[in-house]
C-alpha positions in Angstrom: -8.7 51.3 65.3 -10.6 49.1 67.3 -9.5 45.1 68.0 -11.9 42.6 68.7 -10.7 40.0 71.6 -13.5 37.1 70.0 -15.2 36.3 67.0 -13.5 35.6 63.1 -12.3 37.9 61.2 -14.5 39.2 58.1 -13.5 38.0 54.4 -14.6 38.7 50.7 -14.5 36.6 47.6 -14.6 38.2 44.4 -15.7 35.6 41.5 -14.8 36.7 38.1 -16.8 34.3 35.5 -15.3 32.9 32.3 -16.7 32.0 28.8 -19.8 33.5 27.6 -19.9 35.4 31.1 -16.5 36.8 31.2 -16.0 39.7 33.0 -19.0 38.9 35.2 -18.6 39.2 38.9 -20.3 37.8 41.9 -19.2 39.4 45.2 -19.5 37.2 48.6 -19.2 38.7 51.9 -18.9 37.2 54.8 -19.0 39.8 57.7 -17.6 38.2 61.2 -16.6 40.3 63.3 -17.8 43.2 61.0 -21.3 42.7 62.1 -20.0 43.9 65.9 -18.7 47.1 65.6 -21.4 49.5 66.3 -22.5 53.3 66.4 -21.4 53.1 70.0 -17.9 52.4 68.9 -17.8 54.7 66.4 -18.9 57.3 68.8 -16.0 56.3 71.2 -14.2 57.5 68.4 -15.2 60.7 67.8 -12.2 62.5 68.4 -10.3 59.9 66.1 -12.8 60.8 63.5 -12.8 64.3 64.1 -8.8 64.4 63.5 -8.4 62.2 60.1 -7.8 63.7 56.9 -10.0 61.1 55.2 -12.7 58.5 56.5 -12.8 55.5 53.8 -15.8 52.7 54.3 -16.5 49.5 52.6 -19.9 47.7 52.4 -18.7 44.8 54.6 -20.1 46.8 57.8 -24.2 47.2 57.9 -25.4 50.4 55.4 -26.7 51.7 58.6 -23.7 51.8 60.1 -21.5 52.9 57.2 -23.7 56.3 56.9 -24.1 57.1 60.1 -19.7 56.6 60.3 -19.5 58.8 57.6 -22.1 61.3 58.5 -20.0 62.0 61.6 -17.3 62.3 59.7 -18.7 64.8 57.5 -20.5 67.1 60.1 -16.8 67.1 61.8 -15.2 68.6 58.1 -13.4 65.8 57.5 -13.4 64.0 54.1 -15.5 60.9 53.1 -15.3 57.9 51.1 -17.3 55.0 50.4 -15.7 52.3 48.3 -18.6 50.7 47.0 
């Protein structure tokens, strides 16, 4: 778990369209303080990673990011997810 002492928190809209659209969805993301974790911090937690039963990512961190999180959590047997 990591805590950020600056910076807003992340949030994510889902729009769901009516009428001829209906069921359409638009998906807004607006990262804050998602955009300042980094693979530095995910290799401070390395151990943390190591020890999980499961390792569960979203998109609202960068792709880049995301893999190489769950690439470390694969090469250390664990279980991935990516809830696209």
């Amino acid at each position: 778990m990591f805590y950020f002492t600056s910076g807003q928190t992340g949030i994510c809209e889902l729009l769901v369209f009516p009428g001829i659209f209906a069921g359409e969805n638009s998906i807004v993301i607006v990262s804050g303080a998602n955009d300042v974790l980094s693979e530095d911090d995910v290799r401070s937690a390395k151990s943390l990673i190591a020890s999980a039963s499961v390792c569960v990512c979203q998109l609202e961190i960068n792709p880049e990011l995301t893999h190489f999180t769950l690439s470390s959590a694969k090469k250390a047997g664990g279980l991935f997810y990516d809830n696209f």
